[in-house]
N, C-alpha and C positions, 0 to 999 in steps of 0.2 A: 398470102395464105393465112386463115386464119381460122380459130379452133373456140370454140363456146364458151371455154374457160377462161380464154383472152379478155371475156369481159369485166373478168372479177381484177382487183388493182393487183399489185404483185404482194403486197401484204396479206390480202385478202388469200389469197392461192397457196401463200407458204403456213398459214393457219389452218388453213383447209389441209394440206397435204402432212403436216403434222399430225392431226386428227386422224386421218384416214391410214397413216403407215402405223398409229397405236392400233386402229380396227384389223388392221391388215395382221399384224404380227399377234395379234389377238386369235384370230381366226384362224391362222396357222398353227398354233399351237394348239386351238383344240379339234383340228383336221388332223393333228400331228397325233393326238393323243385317238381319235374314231380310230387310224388307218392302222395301229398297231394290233387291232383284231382281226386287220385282211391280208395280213402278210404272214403268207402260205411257201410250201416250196414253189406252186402254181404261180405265185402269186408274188415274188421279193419281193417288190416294191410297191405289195398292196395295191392302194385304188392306180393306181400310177401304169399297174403293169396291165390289170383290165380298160385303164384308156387306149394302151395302146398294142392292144391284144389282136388287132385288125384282120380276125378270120375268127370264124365260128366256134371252132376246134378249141382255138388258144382260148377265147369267153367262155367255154363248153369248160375246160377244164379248171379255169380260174372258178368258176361259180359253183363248180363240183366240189373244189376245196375251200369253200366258206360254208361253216352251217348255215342254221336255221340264225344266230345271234348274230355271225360274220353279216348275212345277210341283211339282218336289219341295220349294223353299221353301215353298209355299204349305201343303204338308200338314206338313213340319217344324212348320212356324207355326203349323196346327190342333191340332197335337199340345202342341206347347211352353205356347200358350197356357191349356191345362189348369191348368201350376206359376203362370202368371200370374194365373187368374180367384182360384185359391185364396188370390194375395199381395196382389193389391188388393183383393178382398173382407173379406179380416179390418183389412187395413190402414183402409178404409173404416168399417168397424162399430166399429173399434177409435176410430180418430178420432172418429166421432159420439158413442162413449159417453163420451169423453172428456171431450171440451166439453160433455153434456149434463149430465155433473158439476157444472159450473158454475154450472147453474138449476135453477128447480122450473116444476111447472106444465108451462102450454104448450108449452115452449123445451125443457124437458127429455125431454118427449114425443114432438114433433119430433126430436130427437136419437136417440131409442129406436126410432121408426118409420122414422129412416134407415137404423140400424144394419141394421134386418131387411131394409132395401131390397137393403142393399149384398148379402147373403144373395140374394135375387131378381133381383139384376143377374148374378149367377154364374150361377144356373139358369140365365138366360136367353141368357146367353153358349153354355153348355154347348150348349142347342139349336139354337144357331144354327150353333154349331161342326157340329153334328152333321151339319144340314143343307149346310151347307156342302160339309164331306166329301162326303155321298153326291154332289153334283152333279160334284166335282171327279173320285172315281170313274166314276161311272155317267150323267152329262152332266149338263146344267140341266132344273131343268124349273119351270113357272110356281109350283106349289106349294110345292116348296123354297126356291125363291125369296125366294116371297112370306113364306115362316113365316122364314125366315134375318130378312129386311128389319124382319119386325114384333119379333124377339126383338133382333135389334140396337138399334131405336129403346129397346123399353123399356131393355135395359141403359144405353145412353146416357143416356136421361132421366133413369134411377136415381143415376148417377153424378153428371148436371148438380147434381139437386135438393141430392146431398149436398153438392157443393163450393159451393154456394149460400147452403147452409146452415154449414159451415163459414166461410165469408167474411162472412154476416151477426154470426154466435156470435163469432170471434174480436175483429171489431168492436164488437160491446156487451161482449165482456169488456174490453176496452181502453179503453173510455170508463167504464167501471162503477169499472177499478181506477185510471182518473184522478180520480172523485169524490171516491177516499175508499172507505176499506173496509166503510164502514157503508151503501152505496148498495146498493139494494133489487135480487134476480135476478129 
């Protein structure tokens, strides 16, 4: 199995992923600092809670509780978040192939089939954004909604699995290079 990024060296990829987690942590902070105009009672968790608002009603009311200013954060935000999907998705793929360096087999497979994840978490983001948009334009409606709600969840999933995956891998590298350097990947 192999993954696009596998053709950069492994020095190359952890330069790269450096770069991309200062974009990444970048981008969050000032997503972090848009979204504190969108959090309404409608709305706790801001842009968070209109992703995953997955019926008309719940978008109807979250958009009811942003002005005319919330409003335009909110499509700032759909826009911005484009520079974002592209810094945590590489930064993602990049992490997975990193650790995946580490093992063979399963472990390193698992690291290969995140990396593409992280790749499917952007698409998925993308259409959610998309979705999003049209409803903050042209109102809510149950089908937007609902595709916004489903392409949310997989991103998030996508993202869960990786850091999951990450926190297990970093874990058996640390115990592996407590054995001794001769302990089996």
């Amino acid at each position: 199995m192999s993954h696009p990024f596998l053709n950069l060296t492994p020095p190359q990829r952890k330069r790269l992923f450096w770069l991309f987690l200062a974009l990444t942590l970048l981008t969050t902070a000032v997503l972090q600092i848009i979204d504190g105009a969108l959090q309404t009672t409608a709305a706790p968790q801001g842009i968070v809670s209109y992703e995953l608002a997955g019926n008309a009603a719940t978008a109807g009311n979250i958009l009811a509780s942003w002005d005319a200013a919330a409003r335009l954060h909110a499509a700032f935000s759909l826009g911005f978040d484009f520079l974002y999907m592209l810094a945590y998705t590489v930064t993602l793929a990049l992490a997975a192939l990193w650790l995946a360096d580490d093992f063979s087999g399963l472990s390193r497979h698992i690291g290969i089939l995140l990396a593409w994840g992280a790749g499917i978490a952007g698409v998925a983001d993308a259409m959610e954004n998309y979705f999003l948009w049209r409803m903050l334009i042209n109102g809510p409606s149950d089908a937007a909604a609902m595709i916004a709600h489903g392409a949310a969840l997989i991103k998030f999933t996508l993202i869960l699995l990786a850091f999951f995956y990450f926190i297990i891998a970093l874990l058996m590298v640390f115990f592996r290079n407590r054995r001794g350097p001769n302990a089996q990947h």
